[in-house]
C-alpha positions as CSV (number, residue, x, y, z in Angstrom):
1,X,-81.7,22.6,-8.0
2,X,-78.0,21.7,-7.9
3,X,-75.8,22.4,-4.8
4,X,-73.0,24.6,-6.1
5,X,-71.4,24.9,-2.2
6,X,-67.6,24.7,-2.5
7,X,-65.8,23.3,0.6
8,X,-61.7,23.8,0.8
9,X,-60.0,21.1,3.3
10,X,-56.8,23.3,4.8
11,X,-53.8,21.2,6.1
12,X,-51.1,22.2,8.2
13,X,-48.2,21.5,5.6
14,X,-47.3,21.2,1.7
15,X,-46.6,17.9,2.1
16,X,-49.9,16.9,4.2
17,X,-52.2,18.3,1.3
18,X,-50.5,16.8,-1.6
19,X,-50.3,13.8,0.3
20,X,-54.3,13.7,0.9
21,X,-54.8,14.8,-2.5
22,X,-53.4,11.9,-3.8
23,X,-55.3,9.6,-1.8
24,X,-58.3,11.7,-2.4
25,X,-57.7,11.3,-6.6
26,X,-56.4,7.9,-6.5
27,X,-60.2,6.9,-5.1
28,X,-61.4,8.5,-8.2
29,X,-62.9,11.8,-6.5
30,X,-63.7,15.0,-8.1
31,X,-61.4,17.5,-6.6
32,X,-58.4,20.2,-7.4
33,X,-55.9,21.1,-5.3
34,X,-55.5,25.7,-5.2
35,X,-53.6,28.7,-3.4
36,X,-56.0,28.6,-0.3
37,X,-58.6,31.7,-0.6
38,X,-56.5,34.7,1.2
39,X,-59.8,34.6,4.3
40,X,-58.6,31.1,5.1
41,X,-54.8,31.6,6.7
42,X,-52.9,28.4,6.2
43,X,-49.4,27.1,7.0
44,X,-48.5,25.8,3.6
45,X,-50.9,28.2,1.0
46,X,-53.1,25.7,-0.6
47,X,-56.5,23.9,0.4
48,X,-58.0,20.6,-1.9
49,X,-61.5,22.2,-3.2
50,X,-64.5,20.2,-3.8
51,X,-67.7,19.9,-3.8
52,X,-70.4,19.6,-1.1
53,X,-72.1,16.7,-2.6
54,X,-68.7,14.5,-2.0
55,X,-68.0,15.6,1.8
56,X,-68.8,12.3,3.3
57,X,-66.6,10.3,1.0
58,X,-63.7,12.8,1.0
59,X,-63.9,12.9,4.8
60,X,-63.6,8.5,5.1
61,X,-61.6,8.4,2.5
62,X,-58.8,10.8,4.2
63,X,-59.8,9.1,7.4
64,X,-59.0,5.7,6.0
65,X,-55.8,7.1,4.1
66,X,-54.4,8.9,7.9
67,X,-54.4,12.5,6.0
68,X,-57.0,14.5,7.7
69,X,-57.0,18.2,7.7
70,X,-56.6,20.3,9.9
71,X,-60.3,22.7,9.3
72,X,-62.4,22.5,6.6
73,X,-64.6,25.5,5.1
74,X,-67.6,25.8,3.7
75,X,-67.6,29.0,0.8
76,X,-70.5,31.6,1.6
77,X,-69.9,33.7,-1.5
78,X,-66.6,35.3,-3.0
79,X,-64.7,36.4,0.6
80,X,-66.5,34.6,3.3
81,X,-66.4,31.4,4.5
82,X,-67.5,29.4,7.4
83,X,-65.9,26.3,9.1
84,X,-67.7,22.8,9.4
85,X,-65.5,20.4,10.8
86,X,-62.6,21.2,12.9
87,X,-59.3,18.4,14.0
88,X,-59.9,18.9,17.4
89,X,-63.6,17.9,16.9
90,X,-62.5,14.1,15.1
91,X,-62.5,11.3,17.9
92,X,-58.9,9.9,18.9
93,X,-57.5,6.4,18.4
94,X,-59.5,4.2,20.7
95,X,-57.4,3.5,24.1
């Protein structure tokens, strides 16, 4: 059976998420940039939505572009979601 899990990547400004969401299409993944759900507050309104079976490659792909979110949610059903991966949680530049 299919995973049909939706995860939405949250950034903290207009220009951060359109900026990722370029990187994220120009490596040819599956993705669409909406008005964030109203349960996730954001900064600048919108989230990149995709699907669970590309997490890995969205997250080294905004890695390797510099465009990482700021949270990313996991949908539960139509109003809830839970978070999975969290800035503060990412390593720092090596010292």
């Amino acid at each position: 059976m299919p995973d049909n899990t939706l995860y939405f990547a949250v950034f903290n400004s207009a220009h951060r998420v359109m900026k990722a969401e370029a990187v994220l299409k120009r490596s040819g993944l599956q993705l669409m940039l909406v008005p964030a759900p109203r349960a996730l507050a954001t900064d600048c309104g919108l989230a990149i939505r995709y699907a669970v079976t590309i997490h890995d490659l969205v997250l080294k792909t905004l890695r390797s572009g510099e465009t990482m979110p700021e949270i990313i949610f996991r949908q539960i059903d139509q109003t809830h979601y839970e978070p999975i991966w969290k800035a503060e949680t990412e390593p720092g530049p090596p010292e």
